[in-house]
N, C-alpha and C positions, 0 to 999 in steps of 0.2 A: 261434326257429329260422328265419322267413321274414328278418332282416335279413343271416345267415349266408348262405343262401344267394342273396339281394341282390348279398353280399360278393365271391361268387364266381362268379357271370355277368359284374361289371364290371371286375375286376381279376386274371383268371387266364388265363394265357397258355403254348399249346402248341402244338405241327410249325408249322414254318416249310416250307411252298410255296405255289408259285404257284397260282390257280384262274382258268380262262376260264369266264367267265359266257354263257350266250345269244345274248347281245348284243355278243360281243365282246370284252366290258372286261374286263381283266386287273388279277386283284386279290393280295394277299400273304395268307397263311394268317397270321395273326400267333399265333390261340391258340386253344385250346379249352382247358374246363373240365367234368370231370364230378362227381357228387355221388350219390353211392348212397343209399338210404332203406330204413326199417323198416318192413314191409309191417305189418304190426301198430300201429303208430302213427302212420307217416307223415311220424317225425322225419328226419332225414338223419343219417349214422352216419358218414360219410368223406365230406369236400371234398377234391377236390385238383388241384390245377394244377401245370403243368413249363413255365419259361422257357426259352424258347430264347435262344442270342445266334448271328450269322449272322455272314458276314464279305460283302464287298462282291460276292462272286459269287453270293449267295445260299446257300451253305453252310451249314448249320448245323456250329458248332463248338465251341458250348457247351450244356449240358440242363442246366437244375436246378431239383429237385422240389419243390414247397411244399403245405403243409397247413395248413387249419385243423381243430383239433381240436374233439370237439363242446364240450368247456366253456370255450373259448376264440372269441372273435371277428377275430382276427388272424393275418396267415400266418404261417407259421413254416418254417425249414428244416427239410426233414423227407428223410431216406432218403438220396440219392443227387445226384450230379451226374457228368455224361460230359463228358469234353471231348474232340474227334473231329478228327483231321486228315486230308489228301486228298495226293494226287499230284498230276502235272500234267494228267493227262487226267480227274481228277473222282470216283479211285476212294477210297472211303473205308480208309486205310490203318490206320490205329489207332486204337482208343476205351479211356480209360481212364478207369476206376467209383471211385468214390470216395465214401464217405458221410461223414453230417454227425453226428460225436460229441456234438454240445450247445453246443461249443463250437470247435471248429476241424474241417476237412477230413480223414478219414484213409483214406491209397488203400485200394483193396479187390481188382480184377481189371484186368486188362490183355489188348484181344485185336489181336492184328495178323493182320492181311490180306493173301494173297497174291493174282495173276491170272496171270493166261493171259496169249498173244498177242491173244486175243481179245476180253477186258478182261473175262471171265468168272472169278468169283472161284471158286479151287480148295482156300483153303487157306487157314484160321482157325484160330490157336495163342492158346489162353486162359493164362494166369498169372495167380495169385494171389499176395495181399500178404502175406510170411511171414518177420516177426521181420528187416524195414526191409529185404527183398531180394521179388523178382518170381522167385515158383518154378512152373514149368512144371505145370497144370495138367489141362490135355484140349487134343484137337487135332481137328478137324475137317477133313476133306479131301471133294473133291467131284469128281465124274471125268463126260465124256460123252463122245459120240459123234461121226462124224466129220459128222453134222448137225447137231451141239449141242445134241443132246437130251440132257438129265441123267440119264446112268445110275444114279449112285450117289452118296448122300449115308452117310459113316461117321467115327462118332468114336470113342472108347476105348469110349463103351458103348452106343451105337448102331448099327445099320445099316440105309438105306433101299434097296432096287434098284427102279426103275424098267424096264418094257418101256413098247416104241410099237406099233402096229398098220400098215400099209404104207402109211397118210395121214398119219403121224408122230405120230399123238395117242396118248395115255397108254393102255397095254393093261393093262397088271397094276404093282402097288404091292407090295413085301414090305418089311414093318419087323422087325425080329429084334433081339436083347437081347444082350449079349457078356457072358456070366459065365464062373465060372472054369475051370466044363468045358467052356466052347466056344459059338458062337455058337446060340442059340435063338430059336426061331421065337417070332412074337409074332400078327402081323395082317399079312392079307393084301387087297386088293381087287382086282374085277376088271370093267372099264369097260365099257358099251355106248353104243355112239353111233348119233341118230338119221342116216338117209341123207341123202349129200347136203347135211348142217346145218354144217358148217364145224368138226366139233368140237362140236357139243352133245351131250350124255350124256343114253342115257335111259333109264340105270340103273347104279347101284354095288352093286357085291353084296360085303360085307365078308366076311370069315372070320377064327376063331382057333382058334391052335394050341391044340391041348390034349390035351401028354402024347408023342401020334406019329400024329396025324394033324389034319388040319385040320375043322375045322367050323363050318358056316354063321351069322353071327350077324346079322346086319342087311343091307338093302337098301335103297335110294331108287332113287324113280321120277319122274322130270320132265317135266316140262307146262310147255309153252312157247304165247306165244301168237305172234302174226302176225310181229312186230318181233325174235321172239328172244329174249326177256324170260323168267325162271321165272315160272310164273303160282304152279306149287301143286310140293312136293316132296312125296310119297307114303312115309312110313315104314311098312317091313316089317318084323317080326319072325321070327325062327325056333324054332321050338317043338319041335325036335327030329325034327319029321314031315313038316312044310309050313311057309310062308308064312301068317303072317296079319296086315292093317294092323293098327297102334299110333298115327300118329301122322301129323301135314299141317301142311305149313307153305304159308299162303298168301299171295300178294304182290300189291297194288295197285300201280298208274300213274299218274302225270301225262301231261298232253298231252305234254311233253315225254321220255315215256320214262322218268323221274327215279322211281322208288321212293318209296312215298308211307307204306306201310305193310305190316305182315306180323306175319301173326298165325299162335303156333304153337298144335296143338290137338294133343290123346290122345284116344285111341277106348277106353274104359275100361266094360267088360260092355256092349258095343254103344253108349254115348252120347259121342259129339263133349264133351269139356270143354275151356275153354280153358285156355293154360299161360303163353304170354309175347306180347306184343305190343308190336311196334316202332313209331312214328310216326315221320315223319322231314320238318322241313320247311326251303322253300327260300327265297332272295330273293330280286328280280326278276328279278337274274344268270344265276338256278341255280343259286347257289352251295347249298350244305348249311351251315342254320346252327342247328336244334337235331336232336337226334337222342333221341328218348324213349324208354324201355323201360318197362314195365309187366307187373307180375304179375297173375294172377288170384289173390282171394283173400277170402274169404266172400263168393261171389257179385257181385265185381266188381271193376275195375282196379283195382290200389293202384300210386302210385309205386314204383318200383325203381331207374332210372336216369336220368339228365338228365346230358345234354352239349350244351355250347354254343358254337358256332365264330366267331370273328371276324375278321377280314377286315379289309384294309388298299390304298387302292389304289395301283397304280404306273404312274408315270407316264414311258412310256418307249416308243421307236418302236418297238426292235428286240426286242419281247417277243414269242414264238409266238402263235401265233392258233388254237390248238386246247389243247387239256386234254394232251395229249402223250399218255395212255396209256389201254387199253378194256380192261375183263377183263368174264367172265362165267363161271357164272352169277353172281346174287348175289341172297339168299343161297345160299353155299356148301354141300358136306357137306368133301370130302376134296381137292378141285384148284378151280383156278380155269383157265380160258384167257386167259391175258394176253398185247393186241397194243401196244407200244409205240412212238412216234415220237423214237427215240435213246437209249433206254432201256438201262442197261448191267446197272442191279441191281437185286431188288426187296426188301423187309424188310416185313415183318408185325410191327407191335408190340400189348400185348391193350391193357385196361383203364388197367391201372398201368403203363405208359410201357414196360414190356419188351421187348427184342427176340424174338420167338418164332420166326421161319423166314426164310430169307433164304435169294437166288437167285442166278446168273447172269442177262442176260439179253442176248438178239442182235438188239438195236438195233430194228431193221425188221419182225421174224419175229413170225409170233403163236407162243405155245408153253405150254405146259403148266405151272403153278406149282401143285409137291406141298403141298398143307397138313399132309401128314400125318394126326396123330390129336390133331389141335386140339381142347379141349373147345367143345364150343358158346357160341357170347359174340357181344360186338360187336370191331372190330377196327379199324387202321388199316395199311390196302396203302399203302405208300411206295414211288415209284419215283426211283432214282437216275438221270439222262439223263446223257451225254457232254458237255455244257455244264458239268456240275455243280450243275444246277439239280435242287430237287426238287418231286415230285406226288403228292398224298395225296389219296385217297377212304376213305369207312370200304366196310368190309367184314363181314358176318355171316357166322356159320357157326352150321349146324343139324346138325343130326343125331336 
């Protein structure tokens, strides 16, 4: 099992962007690889790596998936490949899905992309692959304000609304379900922010429908230290009568401000046990190049997850000289606050290469990026820039 995954630190390659190091140096994202493991043995249960192919802007405009299987030492086409095209200003116009039969390519989904004047995407039309024709599947549209705050996210069986509070920041979340007698409530939240903190939340108080009327189910409570950073997320539960803690997620530092570790814990008949913990380390850059998960599991860490980033440098005058885009907190529950420098999109993908949430975004402004009702994982925030260059950091989400 150890030359396996050997196999797949040295030759697994995923997202293509840029990253500025510390120091400056500007390097290429060439690939990451991650490898899940059996908490009970210790064996790895799924490798798997995605190539990217880019074109001379830095575009990615090829994805495709590889696996090694566990009684196999070799990769293999496995699952899917995207191949992505752009406009002239950098916005991603269509992706289309296609997997690997065993032996040749067969399409599978189709989504095109509409924008705004504002280069804020409004309007994602899915098609699926049906008997050698592209038949109209779901449709995604997305509407804001005349401050470009995102009101509303809705698709055939979705709908997300969005409020802001008179700082512009995110006031209340409603997700609702479109069945056939009509749209139904689902989950609600509803934000508090500390004074004065630019947007830091220092509490989410969730709710679900149930039935005909809403009621309380979860809370988080954030701890920030000097710099801005989540120290500790505080999980509440509702018992029907009160509030009482479940659960802590808490986050170490580098000198550099860079996330080091974060360990989740459950408060179970009064005693702290632990549940997941993340290591995350860097180069001399800063860049992020493995990223660890571990479960607790008879009395101590078992492997869970390993990912590993690798980096490429470029060599080039006219490269930026900053990372391009800031969000916070991290880890997440339900939003993030993301500030970009030219920033037009952002895309959340999980584990397995997914697209999961995808934004608008207004270049310069910081603004609010809904997660929705993510399950808790690790992740990867992609931002698209007006260049058509892209910027990836991972991103957690807790709950």
């Amino acid at each position: 099992m150890q030359q396996r995954i050997t196999i797949l630190v040295l030759f697994s390659l995923l997202a293509i962007s840029t990253a500025i190091g510390q120091n400056g140096s500007v390097k290429l994202i060439t690939s990451y690889a991650y490898s899940y493991f059996e908490p009970e043995t210790g064996e790895a249960v799924n490798n798997d790596s995605i190539w990217y192919v880019y074109n001379n802007d830095q575009q990615v405009i090829e994805e495709i998936e590889w696996r090694i299987l566990p009684s196999e030492l070799d990769w293999k086409l496995f699952d899917r490949r995207h191949a992505i095209s752009y406009d002239a200003a950098g916005h991603r116009l269509t992706l289309e899905r296609q997997v690997w039969t065993g032996t040749t390519w067969l399409n599978y989904a189709r989504y095109t992309y509409s924008y705004d004047a504002e280069g804020r995407r409004v309007k994602e039309t899915r098609e699926a692959w049906s008997g050698g024709n592209w038949v109209p599947d779901d449709v995604t549209t997305w509407e804001y304000d005349a401050q470009g705050h995102l009101l509303s996210e809705k698709s055939l069986k979705n709908e997300i609304l969005y409020t802001y509070n008179t700082d512009g920041y995110t006031s209340t979340v409603t997700i609702s379900q479109e069945l056939n007698a009509g749209v139904i409530n689902k989950y609600r939240a509803f934000y508090d922010y500390l004074p004065l903190s630019g947007g830091l939340p220092v509490s989410i108080l969730w709710q679900q429908w149930n039935i005909n009327a809403w009621e309380n189910t979860y809370k988080y409570n954030y701890e920030y230290n000097t710099a801005g950073n989540t120290l500790n997320i505080i999980n509440e539960t509702w018992n029907g009568a009160t509030w009482y803690i479940s659960g802590k997620t808490s986050n170490t530092y580098n000198g550099n401000e860079k996330i080091t570790c974060s360990i989740k814990t459950n408060l179970i008949n009064g005693i702290w046990v632990n549940d997941y913990q993340d290591i995350l380390q860097y180069d001399v850059d800063g860049d992020l190049i493995f990223f660890n998960t571990d479960k607790w599991h008879n009395g101590g860490w078992s492997k869970f997850l390993r990912v590993r980033y690798h980096y490429k440098p470029i060599a080039t005058q006219d490269t930026p000289t900053d990372a391009g885009f800031s969000f916070f907190p991290n880890p997440a529950s339900t939003f993030i606050s993301l500030k970009s420098d030219g920033g037009t999109h952002a895309n959340i993908y999980d584990q397995q290469g997914r697209l999961v949430r995808s934004q608008s975004l207004n270049c310069q402004t910081q603004e609010t990026f809904q997660l929705g009702i993510l399950p808790a994982g690790n992740y990867l925030l992609q931002v698209l820039k007006n260049d058509g260059k892209l910027g990836v950091k991972p991103l957690q989400i807790r709950h």
